[in-house]
N, C-alpha and C positions, 0 to 999 in steps of 0.2 A: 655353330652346329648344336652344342647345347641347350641354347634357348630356341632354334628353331625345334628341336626335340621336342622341348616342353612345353608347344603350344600345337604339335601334334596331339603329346598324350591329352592335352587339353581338350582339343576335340571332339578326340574320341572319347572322353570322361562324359564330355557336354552331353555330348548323344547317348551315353549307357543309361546317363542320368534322368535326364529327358522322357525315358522310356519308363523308368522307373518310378517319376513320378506321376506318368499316367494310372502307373497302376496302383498306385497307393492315395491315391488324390481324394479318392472318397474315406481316408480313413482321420483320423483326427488332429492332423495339420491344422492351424489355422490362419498360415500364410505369413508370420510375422517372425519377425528376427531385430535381433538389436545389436547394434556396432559399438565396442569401447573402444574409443582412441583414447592415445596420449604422445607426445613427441616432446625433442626439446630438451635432454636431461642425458648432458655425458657426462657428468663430471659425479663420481662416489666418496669425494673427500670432502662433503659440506657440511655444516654443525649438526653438531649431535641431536639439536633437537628439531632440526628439519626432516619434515618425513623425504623420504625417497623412494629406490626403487622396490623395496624389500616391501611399506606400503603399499605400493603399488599393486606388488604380486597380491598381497593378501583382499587386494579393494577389486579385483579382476577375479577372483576368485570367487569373494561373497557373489558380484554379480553374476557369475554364471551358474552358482547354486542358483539362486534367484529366478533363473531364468535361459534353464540349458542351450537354447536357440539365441547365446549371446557370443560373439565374435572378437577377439581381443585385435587390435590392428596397431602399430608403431610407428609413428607419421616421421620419423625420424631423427635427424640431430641430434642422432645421438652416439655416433662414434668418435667423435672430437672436435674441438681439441680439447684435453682433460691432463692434468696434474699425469696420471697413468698412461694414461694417450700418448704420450712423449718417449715410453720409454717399449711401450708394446705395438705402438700402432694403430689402438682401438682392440687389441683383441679381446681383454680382459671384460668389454662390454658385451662384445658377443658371445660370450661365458655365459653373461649375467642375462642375456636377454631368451638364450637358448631356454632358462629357467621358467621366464615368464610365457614361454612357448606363442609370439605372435604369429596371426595368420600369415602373416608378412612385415615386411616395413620397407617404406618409402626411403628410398635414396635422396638425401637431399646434398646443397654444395659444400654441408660439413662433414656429409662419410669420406668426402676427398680431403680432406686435412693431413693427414700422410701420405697421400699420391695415390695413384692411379694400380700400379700395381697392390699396393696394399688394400684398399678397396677388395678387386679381385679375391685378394688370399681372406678377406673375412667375410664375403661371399659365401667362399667353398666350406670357410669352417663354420658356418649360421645352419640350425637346422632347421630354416624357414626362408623362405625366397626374399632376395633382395630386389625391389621393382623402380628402372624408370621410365620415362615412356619417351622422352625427347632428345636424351642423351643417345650418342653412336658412337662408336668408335672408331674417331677421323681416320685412323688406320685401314681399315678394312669395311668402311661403309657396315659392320652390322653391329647387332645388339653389344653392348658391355661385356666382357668376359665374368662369367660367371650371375649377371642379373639377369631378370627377366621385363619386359615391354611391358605386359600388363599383368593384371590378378584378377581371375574369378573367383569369388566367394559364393560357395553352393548350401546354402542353406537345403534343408529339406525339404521345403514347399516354395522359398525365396533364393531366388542368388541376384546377388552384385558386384556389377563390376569394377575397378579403380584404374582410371588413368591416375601416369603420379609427374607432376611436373616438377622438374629438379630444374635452381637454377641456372643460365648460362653464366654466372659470375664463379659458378664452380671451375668453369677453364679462368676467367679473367682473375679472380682472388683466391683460388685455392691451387692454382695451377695446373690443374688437369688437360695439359695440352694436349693428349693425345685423345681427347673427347673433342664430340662436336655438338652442337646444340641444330636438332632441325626443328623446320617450321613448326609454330605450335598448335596454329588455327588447325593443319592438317592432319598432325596427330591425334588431337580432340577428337577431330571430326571422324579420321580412320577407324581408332581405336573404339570411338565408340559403337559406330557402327559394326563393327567387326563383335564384339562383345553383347550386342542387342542380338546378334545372328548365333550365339553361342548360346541366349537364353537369358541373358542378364534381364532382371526384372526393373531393375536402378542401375544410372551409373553415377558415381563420384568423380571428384578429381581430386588428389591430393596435391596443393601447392606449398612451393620452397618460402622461406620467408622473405625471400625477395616481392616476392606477389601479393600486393597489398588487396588488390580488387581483381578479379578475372569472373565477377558475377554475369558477365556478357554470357559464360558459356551456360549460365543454368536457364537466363531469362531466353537465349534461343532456343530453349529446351533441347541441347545437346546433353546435358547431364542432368542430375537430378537434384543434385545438392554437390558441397565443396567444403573440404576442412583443411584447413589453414595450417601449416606446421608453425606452432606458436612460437614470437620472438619478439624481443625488445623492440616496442616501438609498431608493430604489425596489429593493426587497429580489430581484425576478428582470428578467430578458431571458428567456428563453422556457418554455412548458409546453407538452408537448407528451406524451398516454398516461400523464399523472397525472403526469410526470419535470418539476421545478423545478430550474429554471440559474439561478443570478446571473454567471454571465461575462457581456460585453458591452461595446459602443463606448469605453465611459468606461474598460475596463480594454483599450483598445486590439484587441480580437478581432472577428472577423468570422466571424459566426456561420454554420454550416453546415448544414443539416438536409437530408435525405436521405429524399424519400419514394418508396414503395413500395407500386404497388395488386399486391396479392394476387388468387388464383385466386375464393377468395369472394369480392370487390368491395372489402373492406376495404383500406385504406390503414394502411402502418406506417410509422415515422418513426424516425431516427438521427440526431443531435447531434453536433457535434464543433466545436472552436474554433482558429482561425490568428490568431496575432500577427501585426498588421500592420508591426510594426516590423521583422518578420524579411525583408518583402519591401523589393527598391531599388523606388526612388521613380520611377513612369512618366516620363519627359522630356518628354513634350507636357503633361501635365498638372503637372508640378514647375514647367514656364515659365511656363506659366498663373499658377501661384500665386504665381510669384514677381515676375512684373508687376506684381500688388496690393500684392504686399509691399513692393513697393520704391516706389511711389508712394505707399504710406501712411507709408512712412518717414519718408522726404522732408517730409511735414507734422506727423509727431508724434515722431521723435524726440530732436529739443533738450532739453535739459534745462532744468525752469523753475523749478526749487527744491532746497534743502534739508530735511533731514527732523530738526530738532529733539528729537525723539520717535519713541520707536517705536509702532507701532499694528500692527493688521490688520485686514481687511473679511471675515473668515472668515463663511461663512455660519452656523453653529451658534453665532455670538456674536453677530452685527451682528441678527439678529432675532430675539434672546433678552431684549436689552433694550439699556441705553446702550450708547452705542462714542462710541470717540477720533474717528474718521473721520464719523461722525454728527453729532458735536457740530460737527464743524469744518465740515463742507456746509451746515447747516444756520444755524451763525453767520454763515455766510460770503455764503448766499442771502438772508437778512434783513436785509444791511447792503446787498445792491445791491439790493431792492425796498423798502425802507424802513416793513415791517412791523410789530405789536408783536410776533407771533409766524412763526414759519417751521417749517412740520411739511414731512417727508420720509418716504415710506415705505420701508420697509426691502430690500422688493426691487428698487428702481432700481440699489441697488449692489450689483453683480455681480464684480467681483474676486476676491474672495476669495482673498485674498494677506497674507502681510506684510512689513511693514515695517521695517527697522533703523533705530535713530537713527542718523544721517549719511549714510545714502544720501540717492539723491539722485532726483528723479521728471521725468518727462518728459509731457508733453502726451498723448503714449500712453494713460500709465497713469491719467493722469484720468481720459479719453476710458473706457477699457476697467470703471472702478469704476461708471462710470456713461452704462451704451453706447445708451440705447434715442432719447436727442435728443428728449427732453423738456424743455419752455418753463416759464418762470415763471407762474403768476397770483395774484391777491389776491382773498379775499373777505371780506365784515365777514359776524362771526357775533355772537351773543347767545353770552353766559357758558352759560347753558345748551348752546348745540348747541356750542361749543367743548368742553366738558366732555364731552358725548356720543362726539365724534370722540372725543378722546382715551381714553374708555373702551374704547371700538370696539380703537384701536392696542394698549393694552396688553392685552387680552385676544389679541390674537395671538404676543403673547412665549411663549405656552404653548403654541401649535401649531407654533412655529417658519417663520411665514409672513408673506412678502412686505409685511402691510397692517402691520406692526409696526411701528411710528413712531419716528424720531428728530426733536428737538427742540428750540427754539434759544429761549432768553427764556422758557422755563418750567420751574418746577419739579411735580413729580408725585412725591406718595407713592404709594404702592397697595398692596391686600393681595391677593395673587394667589390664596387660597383663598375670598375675597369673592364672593357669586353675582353671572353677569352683568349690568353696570350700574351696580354696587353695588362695584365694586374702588377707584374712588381716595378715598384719604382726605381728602388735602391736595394742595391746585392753587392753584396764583402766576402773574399774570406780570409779569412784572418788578419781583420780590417783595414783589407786593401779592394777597391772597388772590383768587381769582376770583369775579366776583357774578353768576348766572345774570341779570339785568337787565341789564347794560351791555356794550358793543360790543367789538368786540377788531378790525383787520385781520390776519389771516391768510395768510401768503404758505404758497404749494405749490408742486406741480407741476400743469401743467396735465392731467396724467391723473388727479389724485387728486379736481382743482376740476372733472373730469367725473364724478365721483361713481364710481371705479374702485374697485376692492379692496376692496368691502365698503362703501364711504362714500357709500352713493345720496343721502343725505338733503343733500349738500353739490354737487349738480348743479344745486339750482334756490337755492341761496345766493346775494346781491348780490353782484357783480362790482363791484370796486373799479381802475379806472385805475391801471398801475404802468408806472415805467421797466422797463427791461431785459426789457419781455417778449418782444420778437423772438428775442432768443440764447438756445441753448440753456445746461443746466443745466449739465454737463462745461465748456463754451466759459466761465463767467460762475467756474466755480472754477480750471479753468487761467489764466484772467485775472488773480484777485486771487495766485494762488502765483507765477507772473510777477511781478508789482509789488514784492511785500513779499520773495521772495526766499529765505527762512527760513520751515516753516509748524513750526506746535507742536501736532498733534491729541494732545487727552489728555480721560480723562474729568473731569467737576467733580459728579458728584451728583445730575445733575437731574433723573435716573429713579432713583426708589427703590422696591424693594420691602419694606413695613414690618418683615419679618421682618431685613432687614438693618443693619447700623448706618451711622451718617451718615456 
């Protein structure tokens, strides 16, 4: 009811507007506007001498002195998961972004990191619309509670529109079951037409970083250009008149685009990129952030161990196959739920950092390897659907993706050129071969025993009663590295690929 409200009053805007600029058309508009994006940046606890959001504010600011008829826009990823994110939900960013006042920003499948409801509640507390355009809510067949379908941006002689395509891996990896993902061709297609009929001069698309390429939609000329919510590994940030960028948030820039309706009706478009490092840091928004900072400190930064070992949670190793820091989470969750095995999937640890032997780690840095404040559970499976999971995990070592399993009480051979199903060879646990017949308990996390990341078939698995399932996953391994004082992550073997030697 809400969103269909606000594409009433949309409307009706469209047409006051409309009107309005018939009548001023001959006065000294001269049809151009420019968009600053940036997206990609939830996290307010990085080095001190990284610029960030408080940059930001003040580099969004010169541009629109610069050039009043400039548009700030937040392409999103940016409510979690984050060190804070853990412990508010993402509110604290929607604090920090109400400051930077965007026209909007794009929901992508990281504003679901705390669920579906919480989404919602930071919605309602943003004092800027939340937009997706392919997401529904499988519940009730309509819009998101509290987002909106699409944005019209009305410049005074220019508007534009944005469709925003939010991944579907946001139900599959961040668990947003109660979402649905509809067709996308359609959307495109509805939406833009629907928005060309409101007055839109251009439209955009804004994609999730799942969407490496969807330049189909410009070169049909359903849209007019496309910016990319920038991510590890996501080859552009924006296309716009066939022109591919990779600059973007993650390399610090803050994207500029410059458009221009022509005497034939046509729209041109100009690119250019600012460092926001080069701008000082707003003071209303620097104090903002440093409120959080300083009360996050306060609780994570003690130091609670030694590092025995060097390691790292680099992402192009940690969901490639074993890791140090894998082996150690996952030994270390099975000895406080009292498991025979303990699977982890590879994307809860977010870090991506290393480590020296003799440093030293702090509650922080747990906190941050594994920021989303995920719960323990246990299921008993049959040797068979253990074997199945496990298939499932290693066959993601080859995509480099999140559902890649680390493993604690099991050994796995495998032959990664093996057709799917068919990859492990040899499976133990606790170095007794596996028997598709007999029971195993299973400890996880409780998004994975919701049948997240690809592992549907482990959502209607028996639930097994375990200690420790109230604390979170970070909270249960800063616990034991407190205790014992000294931690030793290193690998031992117990993901093998058979082309390797033991």
């Amino acid at each position: 009811m809400v969103a269909a409200f606000g594409r009433l009053a949309l409307l009706i805007y469209a047409f006051c507007l409309a009107g309005l600029s018939l009548a001023t058309s001959a006065g000294t508009s001269d049809g151009k506007i420019r968009l600053l994006f940036f997206s990609s940046h939830p996290e307010i606890m990085q080095s001190e001498d990284q610029a960030g959001l408080a940059h930001l504010a003040t580099a969004i600011q010169d541009a629109q002195a610069e050039e009043p008829e400039s548009y700030f826009i937040y392409g999103g990823a940016a409510l979690g998961p984050s060190l804070l994110g853990v412990l508010d939900k993402g509110a604290h960013m929607v604090d920090i972004l109400n400051g930077l006042q965007p026209e909007f920003m794009a929901v992508m499948k990281r504003e679901f990191s705390y669920g579906l409801d919480h989404l919602a509640l930071n919605a309602m507390a943003s004092a800027f619309p939340l937009v997706t355009s392919n997401l529904i809510d499988a519940r009730t067949g309509e819009t998101l509670e509290g987002i909106e379908p699409y944005y019209l941006l009305m410049g005074t002689d220019l508007s534009v529109g944005f469709i925003v395509l939010t991944s579907h891996n946001a139900i599959i990896e961040y668990g947003a079951t109660d979402a649905q993902a509809i067709d996308m061709d359609a959307v495109v297609a509805d939406y833009a037409a629907e928005l060309r009929d409101l007055g839109a001069d251009a439209i955009f698309l804004i994609a999730d970083t799942d969407y490496d390429d969807v330049s189909s939609y410009r070169e049909a000329e359903t849209v007019d250009g496309i910016f990319y919510t920038h991510n590890f590994g996501n080859p552009h940030s924006l296309d716009h008149q066939g022109e591919l960028h990779t600059q973007g948030a993650l390399d610090g820039q803050l994207i500029i685009l410059e458009l221009e309706r022509m005497a034939d009706r046509t729209v041109t478009s100009k690119a250019s990129f600012r460092d926001i490092a080069t701008a000082e840091p707003d003071p209303i928004v620097n104090s903002l952030i440093q409120s959080y900072r300083s009360r996050l400190a306060e609780r994570l930064s003690p130091t609670i161990a030694t590092l025995g070992t060097s390691f790292d949670t680099l992402r192009a190793n940690i969901r490639t196959g074993e890791s140090a820091f894998g082996n150690f989470a996952a030994d270390v969750l099975r000895g406080y739920v009292g498991s025979d095995v303990f699977l982890l999937n590879s994307g809860a640890i977010r870090g991506n950092r290393t480590y020296a032997a003799g440093s030293t780690i702090s509650r922080g840095d747990i906190q941050r390897e594994l920021p989303f404040g995920n719960r323990t559970s246990v299921l008993r499976l049959t040797g068979a659907d253990l074997r199945r999971t496990l298939e499932f995990g290693v066959s993601c070592y080859e995509t480099v993706d999140g559902c890649a399993l680390q493993v604690s009480n099991v050994a796995i051979r495998y032959d990664a050129g093996a057709p799917a199903g068919e990859r492990i060879t040899d499976l133990a646990v606790g170095g007794i071969p596996v028997s598709d017949d007999a029971t195993y308990t299973v400890g996880l996390s409780d998004f994975l025993a919701a049948g997240n990341d690809g592992f549907e078939w482990l959502a209607t698995a028996e639930r097994v009663p375990t200690s420790n399932a109230g604390r979170t996953i970070w909270d249960l391994l800063a616990a034991h590295c407190e205790e014992v004082g000294t931690i030793n992550p290193r690998k031992d073997g117990r993901i093998q690929e058979t082309g390797q030697p033991d």
